[in-house]
C-alpha positions in Angstrom: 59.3 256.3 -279.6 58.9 253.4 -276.8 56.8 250.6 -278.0 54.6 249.0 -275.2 54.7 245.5 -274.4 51.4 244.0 -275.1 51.0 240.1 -274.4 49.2 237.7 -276.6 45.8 236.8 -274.9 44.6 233.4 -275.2 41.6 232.8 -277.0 40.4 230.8 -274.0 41.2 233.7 -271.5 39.0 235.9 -273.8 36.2 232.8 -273.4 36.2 233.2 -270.2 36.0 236.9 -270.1 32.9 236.5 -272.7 31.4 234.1 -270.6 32.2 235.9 -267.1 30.0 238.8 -269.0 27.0 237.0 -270.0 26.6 235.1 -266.4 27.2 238.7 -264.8 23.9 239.7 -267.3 22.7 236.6 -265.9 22.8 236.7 -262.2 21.3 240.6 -262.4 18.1 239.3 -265.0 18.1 236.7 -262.3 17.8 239.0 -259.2 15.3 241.5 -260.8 13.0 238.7 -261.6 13.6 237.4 -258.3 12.4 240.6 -256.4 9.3 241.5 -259.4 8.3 237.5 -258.6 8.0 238.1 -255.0 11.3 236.9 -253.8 12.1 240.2 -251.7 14.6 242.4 -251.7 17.2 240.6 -250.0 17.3 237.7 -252.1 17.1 239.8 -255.3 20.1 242.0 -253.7 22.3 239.6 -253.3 22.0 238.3 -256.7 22.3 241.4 -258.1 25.5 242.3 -256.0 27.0 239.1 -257.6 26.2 240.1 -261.3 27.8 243.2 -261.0 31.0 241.9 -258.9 31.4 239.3 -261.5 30.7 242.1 -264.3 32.9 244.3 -263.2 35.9 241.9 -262.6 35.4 240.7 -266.4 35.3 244.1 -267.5 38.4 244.7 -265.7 40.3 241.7 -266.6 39.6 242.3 -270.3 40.5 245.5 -269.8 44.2 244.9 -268.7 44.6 241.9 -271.2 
């Protein structure tokens, strides 16, 4: 049988990762307020574009860690 190399993660990579989740929760809370307070569609896009970029990289990089 071949054993896979895993690599120790950090506990301060996985805070990041953690963290990288909650402001991606953030930013897309953020950008449906945004657009149900008035603040149109573009603004609330864009923030919700950058909550799920960031969500999906942290997803990602826990993923390969």
């Amino acid at each position: 049988m071949s054993e896979q190399k895993t690599t120790p993660v950090s506990r301060r990579h996985r805070v990041y990762q953690i963290v990288g989740i909650v402001l991606a929760v953030l930013f897309l809370a953020l950008g449906v307020a945004a657009y149900l307070a008035g603040g149109g569609p573009i603004i609330a896009a864009i923030a919700v574009i950058g909550g799920l970029a960031v969500l999906i990289v942290s997803i990602i990089t826990m993923v390969r860690s």
